[in-house]
N, C-alpha and C positions, 0 to 999 in steps of 0.2 A: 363196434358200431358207436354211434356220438348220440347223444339224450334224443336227438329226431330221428322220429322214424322212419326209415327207408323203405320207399315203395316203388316197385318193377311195374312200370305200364305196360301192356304187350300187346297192341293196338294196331291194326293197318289202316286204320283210317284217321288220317293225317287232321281232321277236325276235331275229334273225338280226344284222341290222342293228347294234341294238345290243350283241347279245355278239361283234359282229366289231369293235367300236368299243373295246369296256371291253378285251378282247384286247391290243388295238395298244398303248393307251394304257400297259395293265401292261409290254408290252415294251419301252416307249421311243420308242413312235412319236406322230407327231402325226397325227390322225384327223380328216376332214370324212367329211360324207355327205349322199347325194339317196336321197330314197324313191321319185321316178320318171324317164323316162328323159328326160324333157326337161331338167328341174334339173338333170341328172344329166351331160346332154352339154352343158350350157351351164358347167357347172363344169369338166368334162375339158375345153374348149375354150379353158381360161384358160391350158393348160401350165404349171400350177403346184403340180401334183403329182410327187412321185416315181415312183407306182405308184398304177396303178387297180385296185379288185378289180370286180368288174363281172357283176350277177346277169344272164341271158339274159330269163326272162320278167317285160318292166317293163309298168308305166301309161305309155301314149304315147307310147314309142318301145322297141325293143327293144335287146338287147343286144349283136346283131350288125351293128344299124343305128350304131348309138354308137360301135363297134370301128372299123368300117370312116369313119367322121367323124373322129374323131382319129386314127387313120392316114395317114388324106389329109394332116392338118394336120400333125402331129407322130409321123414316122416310129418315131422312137425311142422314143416314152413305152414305157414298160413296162405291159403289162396283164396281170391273170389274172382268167379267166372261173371261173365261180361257175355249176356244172350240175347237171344230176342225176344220180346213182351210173349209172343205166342209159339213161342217154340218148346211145345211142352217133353218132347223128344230132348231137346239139347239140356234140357233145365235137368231130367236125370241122368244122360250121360253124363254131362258135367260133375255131378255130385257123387254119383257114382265110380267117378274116375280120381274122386279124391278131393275135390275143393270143397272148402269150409261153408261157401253158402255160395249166393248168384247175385248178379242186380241187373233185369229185365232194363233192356233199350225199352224205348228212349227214356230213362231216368231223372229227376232230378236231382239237384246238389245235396239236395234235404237227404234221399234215400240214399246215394252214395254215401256220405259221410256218415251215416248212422250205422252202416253194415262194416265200415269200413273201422269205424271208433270201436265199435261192439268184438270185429275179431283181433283188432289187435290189442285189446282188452284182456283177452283171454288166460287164464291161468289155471295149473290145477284146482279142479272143482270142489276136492275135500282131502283136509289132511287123513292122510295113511293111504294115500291111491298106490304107493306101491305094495301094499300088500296083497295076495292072489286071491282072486277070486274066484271060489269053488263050487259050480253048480251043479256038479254029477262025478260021477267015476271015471265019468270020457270027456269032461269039457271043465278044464281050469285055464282060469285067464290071468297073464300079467302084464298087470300096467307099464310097468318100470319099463319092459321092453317092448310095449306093445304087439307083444301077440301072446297068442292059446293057442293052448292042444286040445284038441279038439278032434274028439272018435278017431283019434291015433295022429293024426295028421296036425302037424305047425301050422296056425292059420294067422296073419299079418294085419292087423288093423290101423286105420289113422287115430290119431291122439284124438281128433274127434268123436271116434265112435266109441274109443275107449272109453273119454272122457261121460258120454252116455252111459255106458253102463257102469260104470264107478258110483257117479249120480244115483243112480236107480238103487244097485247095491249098499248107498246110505241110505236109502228109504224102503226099506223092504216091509211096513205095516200098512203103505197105504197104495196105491196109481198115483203115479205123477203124471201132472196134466201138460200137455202142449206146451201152454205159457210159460210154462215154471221152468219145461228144459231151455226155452230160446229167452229165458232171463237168464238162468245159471251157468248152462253149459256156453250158450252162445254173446252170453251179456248185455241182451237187449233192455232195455228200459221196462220194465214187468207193464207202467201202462198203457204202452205204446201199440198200438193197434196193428198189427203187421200181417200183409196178404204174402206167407211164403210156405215151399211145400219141403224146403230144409228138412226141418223132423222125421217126418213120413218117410222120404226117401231113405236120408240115412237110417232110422232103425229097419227099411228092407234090406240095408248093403248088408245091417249087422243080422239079421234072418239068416241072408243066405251064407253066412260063415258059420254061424252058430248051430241051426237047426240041421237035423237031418234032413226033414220037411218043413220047407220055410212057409207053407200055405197052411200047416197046419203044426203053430209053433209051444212047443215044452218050458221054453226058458223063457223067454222075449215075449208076455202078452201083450195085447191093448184088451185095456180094459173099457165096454162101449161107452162115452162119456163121458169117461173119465181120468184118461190117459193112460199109461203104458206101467208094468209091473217085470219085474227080475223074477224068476223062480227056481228055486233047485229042481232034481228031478224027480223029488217026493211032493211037489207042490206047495214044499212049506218054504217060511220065509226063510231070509237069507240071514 
C-alpha cells in the first residue's frame, strides 16, 4: 500500500457515494468504490484496502452478508457501516456482524472523518497483547490469533473485541469506564462528546462467546457507573 490510505466506498446511492468519494479525496485519502454488493465484496476480498465504509441496504448482496465474508477472510480489516439515524436494529446487526463502529445517515463530514481518523488510527492497545489470557480452567484467550477456548470449544473474535479485553486485562484494579475504551481501544479524542452505542454492543458480542450465561456474566462485568471489569473465575483480579 502507498503512505495514503486506501478506502473501499460500497454505496448504491450514487449522491452519497460520490460526496463520500470527493470527501476522502479533499483529506488525503485514496478512494475506490462498488455501487453494489457483489463488486463490492469482490473488491473487499482483495485485502487491499485500509478501511471499508460499507452502506447495509445494497443490489445483490447486503451489507451484513459482506461484513461477515471479509471477516472470515480478514479478521482485522477495518470497517464502518453506513445506517440509518433510527435504525436501531441495523446499528446491532451491523456491529454484530463484525464492523469496527457505524455513522448514522444523514451525517456530517465532521462525524464521518472523526470515525473514520479514529479507526484507522488504530493499533495494538498494550504491549504484550500476545500473551494469553487466562480466566478459568475452561476459557483462555489468544490475542496473537484471535480466538479462545472456551468450555471446550474454539471460539473466533474480531481484533476489536480482542482488543477490549486486552484493555481490560491491563487494568484488572479498577472498571474501565466507557470513554476510556472509545479513547483507547477505538481512538477517539477522550474530549469529544460522542452519541454511540459501539461499546455496549460489542462487549454483548464478547458475552455471548465468553459467558456460559451472557445475562448473567462470570468474567465480562459492568460495573453500574462505572464501566466494565475482566474477572477470573474466583472473582479476583487478573
Amino acid at each position: 500500500m502507498t503512505d495514503k490510505a486506501k478506502i473501499l466506498v460500497i454505496e448504491d446511492e450514487a449522491a452519497i457515494r460520490n460526496g463520500i468519494i470527493d470527501v476522502l479525496v479533499y483529506h488525503g485519502f485514496e478512494a475506490d468504490a462498488a455501487e453494489d454488493g457483489v463488486s463490492g465484496l469482490t473488491k473487499a476480498l482483495t485485502g487491499a484496502y485500509d478501511l471499508i465504509l460499507l452502506d447495509i441496504m445494497l443490489p445483490g448482496k447486503n451489507g451484513f452478508e459482506i461484513c461477515q465474508s471479509v471477516r472470515q477472510k480478514f479478521p482485522e480489516q477495518a470497517i464502518i457501516m453506513l445506517t440509518a439515524k433510527t435504525a436501531e436494529e441495523d446499528i446491532i446487526e451491523g456491529l454484530s456482524s463484525g464492523a469496527d463502529d457505524y455513522v448514522a445517515k444523514p451525517f456530517s463530514v465532521t462525524q464521518l472523518m472523526l470515525r473514520i481518523k479514529a479507526v484507522l488510527r488504530r493499533t495494538k492497545v498494550q504491549d504484550g497483547t500476545d500473551d494469553k489470557i487466562i480466566l478459568g480452567p475452561e476459557v483462555t484467550l489468544d490475542p496473537l490469533n484471535l480466538t479462545g477456548d472456551i468450555h471446550g470449544s474454539l471460539q473466533k473474535f474480531t481484533r476489536k473485541e480482542m482488543d477490549i479485553l486486552t484493555y481490560l486485562r491491563a487494568h484488572p484494579k479498577r472498571p474501565v469506564p466507557r470513554n476510556e475504551l472509545l479513547n483507547k481501544v477505538w481512538g477517539y479524542d477522550p474530549e469529544l462528546v460522542l452519541e454511540t452505542r459501539t461499546v455496549d454492543i460489542h462487549v454483548a458480542k464478547i458475552r455471548r462467546k465468553l459467558e456460559k450465561k451472557p445475562s448473567n456474566p462470570i468474567y465480562l462485568l459492568t460495573i453500574r457507573g462505572a464501566g466494565y471489569r475482566l474477572m477470573t473465575t474466583t472473582g479476583s483480579d487478573l
